[in-house]
C-alpha positions as CSV (number, residue, x, y, z in Angstrom):
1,X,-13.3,-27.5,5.8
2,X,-15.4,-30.5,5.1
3,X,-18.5,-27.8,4.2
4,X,-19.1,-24.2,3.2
5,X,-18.0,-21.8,0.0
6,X,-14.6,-20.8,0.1
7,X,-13.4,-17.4,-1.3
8,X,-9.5,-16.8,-1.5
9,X,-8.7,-13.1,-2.8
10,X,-5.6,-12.8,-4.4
11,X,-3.7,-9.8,-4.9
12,X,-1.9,-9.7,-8.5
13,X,1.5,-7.9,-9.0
14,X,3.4,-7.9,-6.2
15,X,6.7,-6.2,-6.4
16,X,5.5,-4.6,-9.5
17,X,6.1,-0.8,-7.1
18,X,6.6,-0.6,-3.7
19,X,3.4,1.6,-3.3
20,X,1.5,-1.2,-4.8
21,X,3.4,-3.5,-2.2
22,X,2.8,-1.9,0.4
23,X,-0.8,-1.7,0.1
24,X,-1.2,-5.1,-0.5
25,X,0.5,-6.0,2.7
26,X,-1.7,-3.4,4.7
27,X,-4.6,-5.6,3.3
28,X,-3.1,-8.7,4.2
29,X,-2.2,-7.3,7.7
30,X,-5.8,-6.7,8.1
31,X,-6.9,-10.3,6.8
32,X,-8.5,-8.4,3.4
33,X,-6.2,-10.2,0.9
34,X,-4.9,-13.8,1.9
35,X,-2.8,-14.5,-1.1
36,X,-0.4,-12.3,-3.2
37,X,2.3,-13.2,-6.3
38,X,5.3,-11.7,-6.9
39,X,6.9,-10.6,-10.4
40,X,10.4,-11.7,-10.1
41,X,11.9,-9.7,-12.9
42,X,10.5,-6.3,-11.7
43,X,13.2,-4.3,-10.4
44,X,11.5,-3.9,-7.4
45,X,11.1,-7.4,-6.6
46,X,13.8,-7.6,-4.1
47,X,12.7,-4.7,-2.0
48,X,9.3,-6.1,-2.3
49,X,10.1,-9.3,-0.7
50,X,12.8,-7.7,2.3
51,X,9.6,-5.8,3.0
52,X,7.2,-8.4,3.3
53,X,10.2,-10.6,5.2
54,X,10.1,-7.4,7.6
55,X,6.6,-6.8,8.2
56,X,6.0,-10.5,9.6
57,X,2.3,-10.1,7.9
58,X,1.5,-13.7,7.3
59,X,0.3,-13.3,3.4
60,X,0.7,-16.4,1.6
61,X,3.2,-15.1,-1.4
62,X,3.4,-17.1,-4.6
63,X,4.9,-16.7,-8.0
64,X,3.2,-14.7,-10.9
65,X,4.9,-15.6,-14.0
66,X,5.3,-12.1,-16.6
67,X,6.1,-12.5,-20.0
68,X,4.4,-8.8,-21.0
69,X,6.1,-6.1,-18.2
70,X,9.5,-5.0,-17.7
71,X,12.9,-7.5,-18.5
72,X,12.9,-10.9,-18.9
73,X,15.1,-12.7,-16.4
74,X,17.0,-14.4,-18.8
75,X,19.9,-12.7,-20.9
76,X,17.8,-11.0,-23.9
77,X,19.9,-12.7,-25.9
78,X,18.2,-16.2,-25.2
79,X,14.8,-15.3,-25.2
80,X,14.8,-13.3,-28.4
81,X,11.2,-14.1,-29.8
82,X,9.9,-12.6,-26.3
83,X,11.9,-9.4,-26.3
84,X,11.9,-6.0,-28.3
85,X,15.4,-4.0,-29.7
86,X,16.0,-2.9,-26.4
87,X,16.0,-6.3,-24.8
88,X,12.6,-5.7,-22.7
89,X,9.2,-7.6,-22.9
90,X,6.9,-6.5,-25.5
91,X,3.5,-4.8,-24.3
92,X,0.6,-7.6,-23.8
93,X,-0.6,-6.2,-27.5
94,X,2.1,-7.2,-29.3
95,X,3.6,-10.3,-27.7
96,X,-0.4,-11.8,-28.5
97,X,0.3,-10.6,-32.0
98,X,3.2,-11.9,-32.1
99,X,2.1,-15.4,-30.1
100,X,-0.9,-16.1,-32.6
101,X,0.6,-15.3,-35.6
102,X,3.5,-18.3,-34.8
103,X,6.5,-15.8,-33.9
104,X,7.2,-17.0,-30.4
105,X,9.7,-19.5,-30.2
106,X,8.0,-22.1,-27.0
107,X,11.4,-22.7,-26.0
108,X,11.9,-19.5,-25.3
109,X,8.5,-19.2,-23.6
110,X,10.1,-22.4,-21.4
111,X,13.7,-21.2,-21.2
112,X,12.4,-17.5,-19.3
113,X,9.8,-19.6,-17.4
114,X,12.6,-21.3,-15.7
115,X,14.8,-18.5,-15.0
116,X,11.6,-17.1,-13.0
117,X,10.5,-19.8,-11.3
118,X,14.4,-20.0,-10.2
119,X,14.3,-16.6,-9.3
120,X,11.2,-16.8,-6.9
121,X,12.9,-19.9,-5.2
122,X,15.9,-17.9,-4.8
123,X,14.2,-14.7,-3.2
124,X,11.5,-17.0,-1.0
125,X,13.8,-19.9,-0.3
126,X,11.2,-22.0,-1.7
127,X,8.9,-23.4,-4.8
128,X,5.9,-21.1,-4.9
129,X,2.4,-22.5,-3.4
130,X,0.6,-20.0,-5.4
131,X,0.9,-19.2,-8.8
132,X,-1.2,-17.2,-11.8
133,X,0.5,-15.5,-14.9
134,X,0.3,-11.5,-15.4
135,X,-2.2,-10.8,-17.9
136,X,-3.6,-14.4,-17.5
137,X,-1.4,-15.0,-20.8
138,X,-1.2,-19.0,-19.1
139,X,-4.5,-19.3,-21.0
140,X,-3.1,-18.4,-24.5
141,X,-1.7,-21.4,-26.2
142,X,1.6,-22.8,-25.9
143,X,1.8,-20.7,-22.3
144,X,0.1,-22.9,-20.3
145,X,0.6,-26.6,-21.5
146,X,4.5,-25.1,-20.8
147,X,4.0,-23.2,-17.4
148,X,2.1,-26.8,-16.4
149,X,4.8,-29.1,-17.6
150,X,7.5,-27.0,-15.6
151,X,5.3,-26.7,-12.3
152,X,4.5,-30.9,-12.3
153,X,8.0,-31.2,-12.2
154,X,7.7,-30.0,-8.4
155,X,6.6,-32.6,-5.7
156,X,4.0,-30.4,-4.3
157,X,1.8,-29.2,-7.4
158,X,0.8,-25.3,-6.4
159,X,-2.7,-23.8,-6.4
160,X,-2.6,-22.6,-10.0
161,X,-5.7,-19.9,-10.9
162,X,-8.6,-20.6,-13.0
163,X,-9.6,-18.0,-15.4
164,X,-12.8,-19.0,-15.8
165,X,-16.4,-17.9,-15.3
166,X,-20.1,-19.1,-15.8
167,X,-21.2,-17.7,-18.8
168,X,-24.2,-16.4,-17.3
169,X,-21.8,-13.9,-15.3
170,X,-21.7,-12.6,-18.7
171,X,-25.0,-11.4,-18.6
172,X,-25.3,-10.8,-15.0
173,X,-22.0,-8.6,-14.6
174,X,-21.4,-5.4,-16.8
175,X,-17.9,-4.6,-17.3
176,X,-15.0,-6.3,-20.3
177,X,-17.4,-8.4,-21.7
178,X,-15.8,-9.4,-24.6
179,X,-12.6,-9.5,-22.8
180,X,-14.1,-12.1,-20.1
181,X,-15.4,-14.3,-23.1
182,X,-12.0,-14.9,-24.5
183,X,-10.7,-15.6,-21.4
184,X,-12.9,-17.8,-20.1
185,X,-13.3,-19.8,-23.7
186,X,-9.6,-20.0,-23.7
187,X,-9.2,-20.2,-19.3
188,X,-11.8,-23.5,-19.5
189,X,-9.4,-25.4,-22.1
190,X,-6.4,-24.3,-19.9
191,X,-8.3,-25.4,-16.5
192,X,-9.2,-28.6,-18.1
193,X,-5.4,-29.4,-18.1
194,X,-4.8,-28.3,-14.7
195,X,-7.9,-30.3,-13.3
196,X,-6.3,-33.6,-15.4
197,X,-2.8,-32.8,-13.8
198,X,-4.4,-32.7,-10.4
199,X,-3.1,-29.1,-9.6
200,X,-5.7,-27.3,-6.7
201,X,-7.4,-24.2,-7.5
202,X,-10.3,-21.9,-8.1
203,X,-13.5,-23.0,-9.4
204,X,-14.4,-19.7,-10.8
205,X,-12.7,-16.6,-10.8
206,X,-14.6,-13.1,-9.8
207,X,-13.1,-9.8,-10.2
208,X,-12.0,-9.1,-14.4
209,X,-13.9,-6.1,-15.7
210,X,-13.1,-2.3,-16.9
211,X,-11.4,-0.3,-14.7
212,X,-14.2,2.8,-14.5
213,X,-16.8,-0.2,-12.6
214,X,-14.0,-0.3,-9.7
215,X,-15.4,3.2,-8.9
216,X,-18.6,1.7,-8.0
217,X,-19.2,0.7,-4.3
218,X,-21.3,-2.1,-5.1
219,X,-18.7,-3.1,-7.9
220,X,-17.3,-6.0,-5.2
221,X,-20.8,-7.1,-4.0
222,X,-22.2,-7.8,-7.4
223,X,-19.7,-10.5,-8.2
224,X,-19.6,-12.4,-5.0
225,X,-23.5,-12.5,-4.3
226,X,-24.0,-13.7,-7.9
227,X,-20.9,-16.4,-8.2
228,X,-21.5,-20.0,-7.8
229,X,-18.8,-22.5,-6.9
230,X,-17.7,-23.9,-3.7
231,X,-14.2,-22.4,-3.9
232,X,-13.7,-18.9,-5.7
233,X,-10.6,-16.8,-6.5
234,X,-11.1,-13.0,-6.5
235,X,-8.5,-11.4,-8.4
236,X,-7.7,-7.8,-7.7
237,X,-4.5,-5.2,-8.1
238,X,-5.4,-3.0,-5.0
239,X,-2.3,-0.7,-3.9
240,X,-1.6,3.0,-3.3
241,X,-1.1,5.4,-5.8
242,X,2.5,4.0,-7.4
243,X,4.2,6.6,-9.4
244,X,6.5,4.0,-10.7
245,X,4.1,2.2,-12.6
246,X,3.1,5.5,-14.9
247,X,4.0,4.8,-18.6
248,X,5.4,1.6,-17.2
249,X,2.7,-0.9,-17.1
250,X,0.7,0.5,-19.9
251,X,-1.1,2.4,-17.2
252,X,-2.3,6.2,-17.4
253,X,-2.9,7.7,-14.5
254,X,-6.7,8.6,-15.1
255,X,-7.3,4.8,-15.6
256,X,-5.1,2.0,-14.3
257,X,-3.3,3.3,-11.6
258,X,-6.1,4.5,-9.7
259,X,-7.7,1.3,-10.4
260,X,-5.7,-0.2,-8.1
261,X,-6.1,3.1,-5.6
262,X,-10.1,2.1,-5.8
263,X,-9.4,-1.6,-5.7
264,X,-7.7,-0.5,-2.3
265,X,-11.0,1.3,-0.7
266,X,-13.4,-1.3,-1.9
267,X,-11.5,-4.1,0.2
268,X,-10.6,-1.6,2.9
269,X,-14.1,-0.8,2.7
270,X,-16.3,-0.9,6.4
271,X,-18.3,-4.3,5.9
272,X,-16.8,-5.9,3.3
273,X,-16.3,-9.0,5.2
274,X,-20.0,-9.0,6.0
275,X,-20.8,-8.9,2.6
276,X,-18.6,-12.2,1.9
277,X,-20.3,-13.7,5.1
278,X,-23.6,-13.0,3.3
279,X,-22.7,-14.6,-0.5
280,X,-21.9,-17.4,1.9
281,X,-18.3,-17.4,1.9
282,X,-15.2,-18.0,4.3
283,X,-12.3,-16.1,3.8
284,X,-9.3,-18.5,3.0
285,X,-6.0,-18.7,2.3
286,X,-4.7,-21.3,-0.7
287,X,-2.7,-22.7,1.5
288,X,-5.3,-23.4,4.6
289,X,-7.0,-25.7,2.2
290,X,-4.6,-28.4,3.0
291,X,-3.3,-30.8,0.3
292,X,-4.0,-31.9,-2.6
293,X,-6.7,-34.9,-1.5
294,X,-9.2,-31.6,-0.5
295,X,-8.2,-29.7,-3.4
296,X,-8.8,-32.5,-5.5
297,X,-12.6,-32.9,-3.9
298,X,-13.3,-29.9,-4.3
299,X,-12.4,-29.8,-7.7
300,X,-14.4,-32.9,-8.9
301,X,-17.5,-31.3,-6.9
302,X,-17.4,-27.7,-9.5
């Protein structure tokens, strides 16, 4: 631990479908994806987690706080500045709209961000070592200053994600540009916070791009030989092809569901974990890092 690059590869949306679940956990069974979160308020949360209980697959399974996909938690009733007629979360689109323009009411950011972090400790049994927000909306302000506030409350601060990335990756790395500018502009001020409230995680974050570059077979290796940092997060959504999520998740099936079907072979992929070897890296789990002294170092070292 005391030397080396660190890579942890996260698996976003669990529970989101149980196709999608149950490739992640084939991954994790095969020690391709060490760390997963869970969206509570998906209806098929609950199966998610009996299945991962059931497999005895030891992936590390944290919380992934949604404020853009299915119900909120809360009664729609108390949360309305999140929630459209029918009492659901608006579409990433318009809850950003909606968010910069001054319509959200924080306390009802704070109010359903409660109900799911009660949730996950309900389902798990525990507070969640892992957590990162669907859509990375923890980066647009008041989101994260609120999910921080509510997560210091806990004695054991979790390894909360990074969305950030040398701007040079910018140039390097083809792929949501624009998209990756925002969010790392936005993800630096919100890791700043993180890294003053002592809360492990990533240095850099590998993996956000357009989902037609996942078809390329060197889409993985161009990001991890290129990445500095001692400790780096690759996001991913692998999972099989989920016919749940159609129409659901703002997917089509042309483009983001099979994402996650290509996301799936690239991991699965013979060699891959050579290819980490080569950029250097050791394949971690968050929690294997130990507490929050090593985190801590590793963060003042980025």
């Amino acid at each position: 631990m005391s030397s080396g690059r660190f890579l942890v590869i996260t698996a976003d949306d669990f529970g989101i479908g149980p196709e999608t679940s149950r490739g992640i956990l084939e991954l994790a069974g095969r020690g391709l994806v060490t760390a997963s979160v869970l969206l509570v308020n998906s209806p098929h949360a609950e199966s998610a987690v009996q299945a991962w209980r059931m497999s005895g697959i030891p992936l590390e399974l944290g919380w992934h706080p949604c404020l853009t996909l299915d119900a909120p938690v809360s009664p729609p009733g108390n949360v309305r500045s999140l929630v459209d007629a029918d009492g659901r979360f608006l579409s990433l689109g318009q809850f950003l709209s909606k968010l910069l323009s001054g319509r959200v009411r924080p306390d009802d950011v704070a109010r359903e961000l409660r109900a799911q972090l009660a949730r996950f400790q309900e389902l798990i049994g525990h507070a969640p070592t892992v957590v990162n927000t669907h859509h990375h909306v923890q980066v647009f302000p008041p989101v994260g200053k609120i999910l921080a506030e509510l997560l210091n409350s806990h004695q054991r601060r979790p390894y909360v994600r990074r969305v950030r990335e040398p701007w040079r990756m910018l140039k390097q790395i083809p792929g949501a540009r624009g998209k990756r500018a925002i969010l790392t502009t936005l993800g630096s001020r919100n890791a700043r916070r993180l890294d003053l409230g002592r809360f492990p995680g990533n240095h850099f974050l590998a993996g956000i791009t357009d989902p037609p570059l996942v078809a390329d077979p060197d889409f993985l290796e161009r990001w991890l030989t290129r990445m500095p940092g001692r400790l780096v997060e690759l996001s991913c959504h692998p999972g099989h092809h989920d016919p749940t999520l159609i129409d659901r998740n703002g997917e089509r099936l042309s483009e983001l569901s099979m994402r996650r079907v290509r996301e799936f072979a690239l991991l699965n992929r013979p060699g891959f974990r050579e290819m980490c070897t080569r950029a250097g890296f050791i394949i971690i789990s968050p929690g294997a890092l130990g507490e929050l002294g090593p985190f801590r170092g590793m963060l003042q070292a980025a």
